[in-house]
C-alpha beads as a LAMMPS data file, in Angstrom:
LAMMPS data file: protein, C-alpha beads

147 atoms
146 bonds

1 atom types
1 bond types

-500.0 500.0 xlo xhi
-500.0 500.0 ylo yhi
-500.0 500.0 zlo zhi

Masses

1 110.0

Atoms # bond

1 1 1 216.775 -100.769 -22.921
2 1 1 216.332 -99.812 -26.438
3 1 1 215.765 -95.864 -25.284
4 1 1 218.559 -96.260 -23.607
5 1 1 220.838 -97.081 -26.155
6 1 1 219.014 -94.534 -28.430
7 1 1 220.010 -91.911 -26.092
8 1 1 223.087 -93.090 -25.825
9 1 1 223.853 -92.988 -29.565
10 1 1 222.588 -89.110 -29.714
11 1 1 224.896 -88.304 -27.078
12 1 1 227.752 -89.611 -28.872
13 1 1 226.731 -88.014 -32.699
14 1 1 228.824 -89.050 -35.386
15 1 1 232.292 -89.072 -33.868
16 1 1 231.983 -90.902 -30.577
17 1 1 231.714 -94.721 -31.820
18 1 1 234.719 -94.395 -33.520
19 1 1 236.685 -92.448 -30.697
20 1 1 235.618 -95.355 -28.736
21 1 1 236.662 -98.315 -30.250
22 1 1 239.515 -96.635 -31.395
23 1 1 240.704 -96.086 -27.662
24 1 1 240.020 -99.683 -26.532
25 1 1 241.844 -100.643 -29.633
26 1 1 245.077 -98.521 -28.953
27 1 1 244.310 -99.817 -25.073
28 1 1 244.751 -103.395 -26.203
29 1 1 247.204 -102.484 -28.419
30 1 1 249.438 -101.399 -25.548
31 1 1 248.716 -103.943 -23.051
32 1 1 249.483 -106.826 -25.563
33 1 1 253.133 -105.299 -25.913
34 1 1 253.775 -105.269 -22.155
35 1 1 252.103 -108.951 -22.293
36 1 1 253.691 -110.408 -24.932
37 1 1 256.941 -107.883 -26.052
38 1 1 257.007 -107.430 -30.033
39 1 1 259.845 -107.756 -32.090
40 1 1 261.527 -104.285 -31.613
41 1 1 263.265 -104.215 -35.448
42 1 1 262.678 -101.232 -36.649
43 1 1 261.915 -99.101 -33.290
44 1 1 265.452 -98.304 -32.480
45 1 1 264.786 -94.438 -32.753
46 1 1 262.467 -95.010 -30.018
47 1 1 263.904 -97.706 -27.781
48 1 1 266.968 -95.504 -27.763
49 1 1 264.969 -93.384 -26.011
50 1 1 263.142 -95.482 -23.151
51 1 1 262.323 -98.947 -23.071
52 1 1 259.504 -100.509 -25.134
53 1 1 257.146 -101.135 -21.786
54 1 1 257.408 -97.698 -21.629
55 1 1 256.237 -96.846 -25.413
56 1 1 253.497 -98.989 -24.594
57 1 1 252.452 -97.336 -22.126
58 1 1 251.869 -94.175 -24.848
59 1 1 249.332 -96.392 -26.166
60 1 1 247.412 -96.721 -23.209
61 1 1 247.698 -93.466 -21.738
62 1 1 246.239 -91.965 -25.680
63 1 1 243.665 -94.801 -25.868
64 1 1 241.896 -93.677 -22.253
65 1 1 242.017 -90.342 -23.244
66 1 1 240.745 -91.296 -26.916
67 1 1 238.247 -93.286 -25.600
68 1 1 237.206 -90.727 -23.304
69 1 1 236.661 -88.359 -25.471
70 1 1 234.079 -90.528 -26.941
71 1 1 231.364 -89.293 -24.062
72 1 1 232.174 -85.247 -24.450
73 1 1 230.551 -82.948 -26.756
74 1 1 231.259 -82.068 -30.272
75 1 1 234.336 -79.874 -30.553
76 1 1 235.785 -81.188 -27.243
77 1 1 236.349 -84.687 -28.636
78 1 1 239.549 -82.641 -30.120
79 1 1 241.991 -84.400 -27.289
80 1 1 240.822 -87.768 -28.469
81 1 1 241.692 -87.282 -31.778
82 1 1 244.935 -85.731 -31.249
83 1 1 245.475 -88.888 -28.401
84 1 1 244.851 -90.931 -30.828
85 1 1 247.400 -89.868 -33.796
86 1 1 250.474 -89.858 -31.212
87 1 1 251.446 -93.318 -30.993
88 1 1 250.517 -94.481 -34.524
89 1 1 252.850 -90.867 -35.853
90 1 1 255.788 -92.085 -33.497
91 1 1 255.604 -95.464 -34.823
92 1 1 255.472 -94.218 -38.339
93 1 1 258.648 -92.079 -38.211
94 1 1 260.606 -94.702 -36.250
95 1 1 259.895 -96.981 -39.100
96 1 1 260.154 -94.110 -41.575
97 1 1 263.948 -93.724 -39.810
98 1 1 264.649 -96.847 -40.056
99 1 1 263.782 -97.853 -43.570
100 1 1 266.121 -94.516 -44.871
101 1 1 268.850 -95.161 -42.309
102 1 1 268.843 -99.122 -43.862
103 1 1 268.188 -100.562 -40.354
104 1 1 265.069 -102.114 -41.567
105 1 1 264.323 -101.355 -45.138
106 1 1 261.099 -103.072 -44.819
107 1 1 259.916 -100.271 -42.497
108 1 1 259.207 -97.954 -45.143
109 1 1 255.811 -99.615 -46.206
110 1 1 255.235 -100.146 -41.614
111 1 1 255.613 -96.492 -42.168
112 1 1 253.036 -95.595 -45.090
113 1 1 250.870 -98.123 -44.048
114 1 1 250.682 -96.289 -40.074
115 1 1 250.503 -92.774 -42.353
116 1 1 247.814 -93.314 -44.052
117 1 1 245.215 -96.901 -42.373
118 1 1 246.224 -94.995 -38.737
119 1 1 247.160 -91.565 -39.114
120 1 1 244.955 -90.776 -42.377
121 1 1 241.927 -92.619 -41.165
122 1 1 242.242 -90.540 -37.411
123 1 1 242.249 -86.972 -39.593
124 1 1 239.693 -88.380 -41.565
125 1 1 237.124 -89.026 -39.111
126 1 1 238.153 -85.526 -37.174
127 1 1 236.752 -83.635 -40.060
128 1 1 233.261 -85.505 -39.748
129 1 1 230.804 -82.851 -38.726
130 1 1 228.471 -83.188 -36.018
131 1 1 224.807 -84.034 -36.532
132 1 1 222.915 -81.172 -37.933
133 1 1 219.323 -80.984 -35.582
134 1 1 216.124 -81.586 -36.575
135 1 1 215.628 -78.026 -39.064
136 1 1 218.679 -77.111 -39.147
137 1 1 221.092 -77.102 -41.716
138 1 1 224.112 -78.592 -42.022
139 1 1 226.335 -75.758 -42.489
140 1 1 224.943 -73.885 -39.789
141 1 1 225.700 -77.087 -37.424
142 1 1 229.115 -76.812 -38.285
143 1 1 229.694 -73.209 -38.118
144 1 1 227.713 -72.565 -34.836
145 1 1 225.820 -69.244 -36.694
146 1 1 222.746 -69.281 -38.113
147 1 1 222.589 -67.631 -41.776

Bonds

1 1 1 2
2 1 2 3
3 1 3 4
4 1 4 5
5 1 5 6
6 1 6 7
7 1 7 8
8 1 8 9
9 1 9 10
10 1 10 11
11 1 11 12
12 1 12 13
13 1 13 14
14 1 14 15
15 1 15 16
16 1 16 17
17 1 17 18
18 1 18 19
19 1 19 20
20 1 20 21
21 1 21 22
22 1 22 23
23 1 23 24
24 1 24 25
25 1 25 26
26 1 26 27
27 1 27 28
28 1 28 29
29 1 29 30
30 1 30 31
31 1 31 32
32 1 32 33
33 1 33 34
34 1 34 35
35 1 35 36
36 1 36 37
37 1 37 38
38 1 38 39
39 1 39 40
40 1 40 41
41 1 41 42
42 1 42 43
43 1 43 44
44 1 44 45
45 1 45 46
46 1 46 47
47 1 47 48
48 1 48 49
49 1 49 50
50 1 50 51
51 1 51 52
52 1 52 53
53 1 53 54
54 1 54 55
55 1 55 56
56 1 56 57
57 1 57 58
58 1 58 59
59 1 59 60
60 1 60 61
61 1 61 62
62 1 62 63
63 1 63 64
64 1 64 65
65 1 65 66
66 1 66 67
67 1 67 68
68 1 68 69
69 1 69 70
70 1 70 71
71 1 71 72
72 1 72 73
73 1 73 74
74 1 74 75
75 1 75 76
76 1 76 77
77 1 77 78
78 1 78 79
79 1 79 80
80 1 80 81
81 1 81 82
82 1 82 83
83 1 83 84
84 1 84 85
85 1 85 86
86 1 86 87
87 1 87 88
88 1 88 89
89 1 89 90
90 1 90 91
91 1 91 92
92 1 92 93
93 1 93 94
94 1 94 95
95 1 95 96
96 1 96 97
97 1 97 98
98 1 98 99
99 1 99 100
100 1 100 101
101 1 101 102
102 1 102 103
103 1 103 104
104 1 104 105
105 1 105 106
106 1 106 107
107 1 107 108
108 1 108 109
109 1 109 110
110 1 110 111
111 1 111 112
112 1 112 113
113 1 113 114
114 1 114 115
115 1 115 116
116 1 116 117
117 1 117 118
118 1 118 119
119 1 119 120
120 1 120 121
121 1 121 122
122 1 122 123
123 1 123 124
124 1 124 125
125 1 125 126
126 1 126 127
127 1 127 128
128 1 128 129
129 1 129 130
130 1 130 131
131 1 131 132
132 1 132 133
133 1 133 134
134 1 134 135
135 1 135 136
136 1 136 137
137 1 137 138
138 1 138 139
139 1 139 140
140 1 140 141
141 1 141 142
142 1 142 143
143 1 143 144
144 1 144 145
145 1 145 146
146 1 146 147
């Protein structure tokens, strides 16, 4: 069991923990607004465009694939990440919109708070390089070449 678990830790490298609970998050996240419906102040720029079951759906749909993205390879993992920072940017600049338009003033710290604990965190952790192998340095790793 513990080999197991050890492999399945290499397989994933740096990246693919966090690509996975961040899908099941964004997963949840989206079935607990067709569940139980949110207050919707503040997401009239995207309500006006399609219902909020719908918008949920975004979340799901970006969570699988963010979550799936956990079990590829360094460098295809790319999808997940960019899965992952559609909903939370949408969300952002409908409360962004809202706060300057004086709909719901409040959403201007919904919006910095998506920007940077969702949005920042997400490019953050796309940056993280993969796991340099045993002799190898880091740089190398990165760049693909050796030196």
């Amino acid at each position: 069991m513990q080999a197991a678990a050890q492999r399945m830790v290499r397989r994933w490298g740096r990246r693919g923990p966090f690509l996975l609970f961040l899908g099941a998050g964004k997963v949840f996240f989206g079935v607990g607004m067709i569940v139980t419906p949110p207050a919707q102040t503040g997401l009239a720029l995207l309500t006006n465009l399609a219902p909020l079951h719908y918008w949920a759906l975004t979340w799901i749909i970006a969570g699988a694939v963010t979550f799936g993205s956990a079990f590829v390879r360094f460098g295809r993992d790319r999808w997940g990440f960019i899965a992952a920072q559609l909903p939370p940017t949408l969300w952002a600049f409908a409360y962004g919109w809202a706060a300057v338009t004086g709909i719901y003033p409040r959403g201007v710290w919904i919006f910095l708070w998506y920007i940077t604990a969702h949005c920042g965190v997400i490019w953050c952790a796309s940056r993280v390089p993969p796991e340099p192998r045993a002799g190898r340095p880091v740089l190398e790793a990165v760049e693909g070449r050796p030196r």
